[in-house]
Phi, psi and omega in degrees: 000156180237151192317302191325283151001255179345247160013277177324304163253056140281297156316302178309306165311320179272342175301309175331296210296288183259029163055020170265144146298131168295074185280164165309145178260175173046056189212163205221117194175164181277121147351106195268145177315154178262158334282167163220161183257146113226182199227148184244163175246120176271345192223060164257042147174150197206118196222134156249034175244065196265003163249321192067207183240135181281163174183148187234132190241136166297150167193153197301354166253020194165221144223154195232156171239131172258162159237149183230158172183124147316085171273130195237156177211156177235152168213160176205132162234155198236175189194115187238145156199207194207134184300127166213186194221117184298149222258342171229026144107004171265142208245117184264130168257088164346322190288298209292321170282352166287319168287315158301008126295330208262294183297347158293307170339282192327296211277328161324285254263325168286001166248281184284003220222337193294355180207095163283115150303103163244194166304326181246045135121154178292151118278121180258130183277086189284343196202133162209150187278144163305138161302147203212163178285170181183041187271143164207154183308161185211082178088243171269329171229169174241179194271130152262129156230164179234139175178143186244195178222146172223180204233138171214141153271180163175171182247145179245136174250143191237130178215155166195151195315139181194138176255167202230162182250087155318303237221047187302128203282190184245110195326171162199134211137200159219094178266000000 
């Protein structure tokens, strides 16, 4: 699996989660209707495996060489919003709802989130941070956010086309 791979179904799952979009943070796009979430990447990959594990696989044209490895990432995500007034006259307080988005998010990731499956493999959720304020002006008023980070694992794989000495002849010389 690959960061990307991860990251993808991570989002899909909490978008899923909090019927909200996940956006990229630090991208050049419009401001999205409140509230929204986004997520920065701090980490994506972080290895104390620096051989990983080698393995050479038969495959029907050849061989192939892989490499596993234990991978760890950090992502943070903010959940935002902002104090208005709703299109049939109800007046939303921008703080609670940032933090009531930010603490649904949260319970994701310790409930339902803590072992995502995908097609390439689990992400496991090792770590997830309290939710914390992360509010800032904005213009005239400010943007309220709430927001953590959380820590994940996955196994990462690496391969390429690769050939074998099966039958290595017999030197002859002073080798």
């Amino acid at each position: 699996m690959t960061f990307v791979q991860a990251r993808n179904a991570i989002i899909a799952g909490l978008e899923a989660h909090i019927g909200y979009p996940v956006n990229l943070s630090e991208q050049i796009a419009e401001i999205p209707e409140f509230p929204y979430c986004y997520y920065s990447v701090l980490t994506p990959r972080a290895s104390n495996h620096s051989f990983g594990l080698p393995e050479t696989v038969s495959i029907p044209r050849g061989y192939l060489h892989r490499r596993t490895e234990p991978i760890t990432a950090t992502m943070s995500f903010t959940f935002c919003s902002m104090n208005r007034e709703t299109d049939d006259g109800t007046f939303i307080f921008g703080e609670d709802e940032a933090l009531e988005l930010s603490e649904k998010a949260h319970g994701f990731f310790l409930l339902n989130a803590h072992n995502i499956p995908t097609e390439f493999g689990d992400i496991v959720i090792n770590n997830v941070g309290s939710p914390a304020n992360r509010t800032g002006f904005f213009v005239e008023d400010s943007i309220r956010r709430y927001g953590f980070d959380i820590r994940f694992s996955y196994i990462r794989t690496d391969e390429m086309e690769t050939t074998t000495i099966l039958k290595p002849g017999n030197p002859k010389g002073n080798i």
